[in-house]
N, C-alpha and C positions, 0 to 999 in steps of 0.2 A: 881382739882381732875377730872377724865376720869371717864365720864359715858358712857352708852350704845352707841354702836355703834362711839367710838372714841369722841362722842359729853361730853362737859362737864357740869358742871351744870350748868355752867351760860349759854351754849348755852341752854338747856332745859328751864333756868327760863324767857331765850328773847324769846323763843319761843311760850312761855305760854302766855307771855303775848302780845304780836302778835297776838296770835288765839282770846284772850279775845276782844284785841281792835277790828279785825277786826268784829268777830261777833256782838260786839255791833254795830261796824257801821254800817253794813250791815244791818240786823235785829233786832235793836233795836228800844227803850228801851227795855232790858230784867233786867229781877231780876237775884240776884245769881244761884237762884236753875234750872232754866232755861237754864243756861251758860253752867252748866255741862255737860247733854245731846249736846248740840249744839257742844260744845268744845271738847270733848272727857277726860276733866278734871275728876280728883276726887273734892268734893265738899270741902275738902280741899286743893286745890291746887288751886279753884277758890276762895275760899275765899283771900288765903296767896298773888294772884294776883291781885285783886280787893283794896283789903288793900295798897297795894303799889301804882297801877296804882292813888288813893283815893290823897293818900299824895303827888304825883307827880302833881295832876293839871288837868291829861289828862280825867280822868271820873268824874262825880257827877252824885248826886242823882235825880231822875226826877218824884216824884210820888210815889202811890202804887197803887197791885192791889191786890184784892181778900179777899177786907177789909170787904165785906158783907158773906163771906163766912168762915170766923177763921180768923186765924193768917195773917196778910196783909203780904205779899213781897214790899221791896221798888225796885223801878226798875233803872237802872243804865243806861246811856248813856256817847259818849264823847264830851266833852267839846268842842263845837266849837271853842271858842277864844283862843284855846289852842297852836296853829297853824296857821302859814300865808303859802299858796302855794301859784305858782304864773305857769298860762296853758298859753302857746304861739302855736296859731295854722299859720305858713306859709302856706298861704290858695293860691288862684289861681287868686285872685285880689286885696290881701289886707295882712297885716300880723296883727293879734288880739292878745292882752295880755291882761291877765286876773286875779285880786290878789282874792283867796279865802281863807275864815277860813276855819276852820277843817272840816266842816262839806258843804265844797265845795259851800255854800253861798257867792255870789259875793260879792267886796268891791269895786271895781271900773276897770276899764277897758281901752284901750286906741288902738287905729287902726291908723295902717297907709298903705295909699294907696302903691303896689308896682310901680306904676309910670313908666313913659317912660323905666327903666333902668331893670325894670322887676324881673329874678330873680340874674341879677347878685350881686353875692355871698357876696361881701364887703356894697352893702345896704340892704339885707335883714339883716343882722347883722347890720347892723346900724339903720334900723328898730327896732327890737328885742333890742337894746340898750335903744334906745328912749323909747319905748312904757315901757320897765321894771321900768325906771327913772318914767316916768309918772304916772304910778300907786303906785309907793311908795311914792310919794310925794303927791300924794292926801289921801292917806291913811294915811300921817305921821309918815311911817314906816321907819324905817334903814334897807338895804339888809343882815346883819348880824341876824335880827330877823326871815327870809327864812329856811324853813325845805327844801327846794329845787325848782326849775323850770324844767318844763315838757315843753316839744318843739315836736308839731306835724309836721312832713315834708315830702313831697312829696317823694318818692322813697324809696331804700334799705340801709338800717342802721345796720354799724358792727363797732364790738369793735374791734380799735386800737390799745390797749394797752394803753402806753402813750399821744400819741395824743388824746385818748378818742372815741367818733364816730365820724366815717365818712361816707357821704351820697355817697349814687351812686343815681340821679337822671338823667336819661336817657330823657328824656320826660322835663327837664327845662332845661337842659344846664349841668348838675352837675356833674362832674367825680371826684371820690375819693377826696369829699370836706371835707378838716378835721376840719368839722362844730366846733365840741365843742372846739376845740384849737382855733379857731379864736373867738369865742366868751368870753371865757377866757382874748384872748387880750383886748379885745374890751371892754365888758361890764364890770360897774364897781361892783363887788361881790367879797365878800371875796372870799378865795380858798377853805373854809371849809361848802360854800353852793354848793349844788352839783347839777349839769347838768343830764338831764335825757331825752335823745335826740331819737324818734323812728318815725317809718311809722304813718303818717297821720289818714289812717284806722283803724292802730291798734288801735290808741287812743281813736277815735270814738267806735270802736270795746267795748274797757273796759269799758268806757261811759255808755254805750246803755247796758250791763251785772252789771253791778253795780246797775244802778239806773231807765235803761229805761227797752222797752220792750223784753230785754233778761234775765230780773232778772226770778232765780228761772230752769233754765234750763240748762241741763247739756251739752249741745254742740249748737251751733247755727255759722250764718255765716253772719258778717252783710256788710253790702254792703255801700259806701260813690260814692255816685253821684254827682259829678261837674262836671266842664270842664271834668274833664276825669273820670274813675271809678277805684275803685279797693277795696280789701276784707277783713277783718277779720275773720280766722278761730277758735274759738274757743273752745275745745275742754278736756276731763276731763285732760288728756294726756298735753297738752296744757291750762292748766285752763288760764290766762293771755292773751290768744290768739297769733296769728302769722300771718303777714301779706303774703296776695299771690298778685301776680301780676295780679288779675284776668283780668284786661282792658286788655291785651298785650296778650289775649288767641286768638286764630284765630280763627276766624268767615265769613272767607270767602277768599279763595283762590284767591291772585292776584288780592287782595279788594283795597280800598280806602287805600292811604299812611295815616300812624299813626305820631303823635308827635314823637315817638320812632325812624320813619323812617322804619320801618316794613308795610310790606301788607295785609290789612284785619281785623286788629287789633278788638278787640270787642269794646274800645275805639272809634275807626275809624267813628264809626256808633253812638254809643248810649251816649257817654259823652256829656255833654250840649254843647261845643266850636263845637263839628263836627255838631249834633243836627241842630244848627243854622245855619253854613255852608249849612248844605245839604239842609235847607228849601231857602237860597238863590237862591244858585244853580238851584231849582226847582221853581225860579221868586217869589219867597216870598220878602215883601218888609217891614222889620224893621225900625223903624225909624233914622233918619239921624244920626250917630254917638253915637247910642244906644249902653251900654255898653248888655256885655253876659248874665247878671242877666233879665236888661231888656225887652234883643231882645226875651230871653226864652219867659216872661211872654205876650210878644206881639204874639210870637206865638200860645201858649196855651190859649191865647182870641181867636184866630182867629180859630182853632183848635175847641174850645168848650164856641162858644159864650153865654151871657148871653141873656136874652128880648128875646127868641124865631125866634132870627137871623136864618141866615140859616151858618153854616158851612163855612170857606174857606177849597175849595176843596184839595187845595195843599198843606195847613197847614196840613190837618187833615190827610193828606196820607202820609206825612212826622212824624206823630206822632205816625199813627200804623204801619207801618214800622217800627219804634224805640223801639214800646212796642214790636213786634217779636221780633226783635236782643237780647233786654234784658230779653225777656224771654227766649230765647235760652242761652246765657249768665248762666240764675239761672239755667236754667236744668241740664248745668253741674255741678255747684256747690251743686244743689241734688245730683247727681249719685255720684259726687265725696266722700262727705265727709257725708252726709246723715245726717242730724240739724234736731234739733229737732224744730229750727226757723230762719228764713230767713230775715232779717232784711235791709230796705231801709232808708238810713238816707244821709244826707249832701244837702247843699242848691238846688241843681236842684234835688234830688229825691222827697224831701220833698214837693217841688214844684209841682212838673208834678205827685204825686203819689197819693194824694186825684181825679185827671183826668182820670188817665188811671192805676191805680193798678191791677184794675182786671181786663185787656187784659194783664196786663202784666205776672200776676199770672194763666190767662189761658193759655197761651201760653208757661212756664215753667211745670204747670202742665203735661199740655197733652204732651212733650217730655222727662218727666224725666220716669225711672222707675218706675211701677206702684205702688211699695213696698215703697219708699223711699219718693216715690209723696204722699203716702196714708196718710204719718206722720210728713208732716214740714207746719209749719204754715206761710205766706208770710206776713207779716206785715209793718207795717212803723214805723221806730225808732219814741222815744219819746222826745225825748230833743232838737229839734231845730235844726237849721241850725246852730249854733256857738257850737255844740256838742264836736266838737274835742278839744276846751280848756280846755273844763270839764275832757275829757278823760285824755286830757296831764296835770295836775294838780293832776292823779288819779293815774301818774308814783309815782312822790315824794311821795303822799301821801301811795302807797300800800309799798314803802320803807322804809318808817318810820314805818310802824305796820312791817313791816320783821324787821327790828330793836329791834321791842321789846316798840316801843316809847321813843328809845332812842334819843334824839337831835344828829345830827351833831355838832361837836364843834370844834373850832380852833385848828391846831395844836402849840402845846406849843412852847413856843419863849425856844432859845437856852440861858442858861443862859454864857454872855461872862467870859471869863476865866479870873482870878485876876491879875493887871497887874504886880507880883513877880512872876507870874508863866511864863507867856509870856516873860518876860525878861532871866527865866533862860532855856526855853525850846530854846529862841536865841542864847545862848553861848552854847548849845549842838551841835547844829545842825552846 
């Protein structure tokens, strides 16, 4: 039967109960009466979903409150063991997979180096093979028990239709890679656990608005700092966020060639790979076949010694020179989209941003608009440097509350035809 707006009731009652899961996730434990408000529900249509969601598995009961004051409420949350997701971040020296319950608490985890062979395309997928194999098999798990896997990647992600997504990575090698169809081949999952394949950023991005220091705000932009950079815009318009290219914005005319092969890049300057180059460059001396994680932290000693050393000159002039670029970098990202929070996460901001956050937060301030500057707060994400599993874990999972909490299920086997029927549709034809 057709309800409002063309929707029907059963699209209303997955809808309801969508808002119910998510809000309890989000901010719970809540009671029923609490839900209402929050949901937009009537207090019977929170109940009539609560009672379902109850017998499904996906909530129970967690407590009460307000037992010294009348009538106690019992308070409702969801069930973490209700659900297995499964976060893959293809990171910039490694690829990470990661199995969580419902309630995005780790189960085990497994990394593989990207290796001589780098990002080409047939072993990062053969990475992402392995690492998914590894973590179900220490969890005990079958990949038919998967509400889905979340894959965070480097570059632009569009739906193919058929083929699924395909990555445009400019900056690793990647042109119109039809990522999820080769994984499909490759990796062994039913067909009816579902791929959930986006920008790196973005992932971080919903991470960092769910659970870290975006929670609670209605637009923000948060920033993924590694080898290279690039952004999460997140926005009411946008609640899920959308990724921008922010690295690949020019910051200096007939600058420094970029990964991209462009000049100037903001990349060019401030992502940790150029970072380390240009502290070379300027006779900096890492140690002997120091990986990029490393060379960073060799810098940023040398930069901001401890024991009342004195400073390396060339470090430390190579690090505020970076905190400029990247301040100039956010200033745009003020004027442009105007956040209510400004957000630094991924392993080299996390890194270099307890060091130099506040030259880098002066130098975005004093160039953004004085209106836009007056109202964004410059922070550092909270979830770590392995944040973007969490994000990409956060795809399947905000899919399944759009579901309604409805499982993914096989599709049904064709029943074959009787073999009298086969035999006379033969002498038809």
């Amino acid at each position: 039967m057709a309800a409002l707006g063309g929707r029907t009731v059963r699209d209303l009652r997955r809808e309801s109960r969508g808002a119910v899961l998510q809000r309890l996730y989000v901010d719970g434990p809540m009671s029923r009466q609490a839900l209402g408000p929050a949901t937009g529900l009537s207090s019977g249509s929170v109940s009539n979903v609560v009672t379902g969601l109850l017998a499904d598995g996906l909530v129970e009961e967690a407590g009460v409150v307000g037992a010294d004051a009348g009538r106690p409420s019992r308070l409702l949350r969801v069930r973490p063991d209700s659900g297995r997701l499964i976060g893959v971040d293809v990171g910039e020296t490694r690829v990470r997979v990661e199995l969580f319950d419902l309630g995005l608490a780790e189960l085990a985890w497994a990394e593989r180096p990207l290796g001589p062979r780098g990002y080409d395309v047939d072993a990062v997928v053969g990475h992402v093979a392995d690492g998914i194999a590894d973590v179900l098999r220490t969890a005990g798990l079958t990949a038919g028990e998967l509400l889905g896997v979340g894959i965070g990647v480097p570059g632009i992600v569009e739906n193919a239709g058929q083929q699924g997504a395909v990555v445009h990575g400019q900056t690793v090698g990647w042109t119109a890679v039809p990522l999820e169809r080769q994984l499909r081949m490759t990796v062994q999952l039913p067909e009816h656990v579902p791929y959930f394949i986006d920008n790196g950023a973005k992932a971080l991005g919903q991470a960092e608005m769910w659970y870290g220091a975006g929670r609670g705000a209605r637009n923000a932009v948060v920033v993924l700092f590694g080898s290279g950079v690039g952004a999460c815009v997140v926005t009411e318009e946008a609640a899920r966020g959308r990724a921008v290219e922010w690295g690949h914005l020019t910051v200096r005319v007939a600058g420094r060639r970029c990964r991209c092969g462009a000049l100037g890049c903001l990349e060019a300057y401030a992502g940790a790979s150029a970072l380390v180059a240009r502290w070379r460059e300027a006779g900096g001396r890492p140690s002997a076949g120091a990986g990029e994680e490393r060379a960073l932290t060799e810098l940023l000693a040398a930069a901001r010694p401890d024991g009342g050393r004195e400073p390396d000159p060339v470090a430390a002039a190579v690090l505020a020179e970076t905190a400029e670029y990247l301040g100039a970098g956010l200033s745009d990202l003020i004027n442009l989209f105007q956040p209510e929070r400004l957000l630094i996460g991924g392993w080299a901001g996390l890194q270099l941003g307890g060091a130099f956050l506040d030259e880098v937060r002066a130098h975005a301030l004093a160039r953004a608009l004085r209106h836009p500057a007056g109202r964004v707060r410059i922070e550092l994400g909270r979830l770590g440097p392995d944040a973007v599993t969490v994000g990409a874990a956060v795809l399947p999972l905000a899919a399944f509350f759009a579901a309604g909490g409805h499982r993914p299920r096989p599709a049904p086997q064709k029943t074959p035809a009787p073999a009298w029927r086969a035999a006379v549709e033969g002498r038809l034809m």
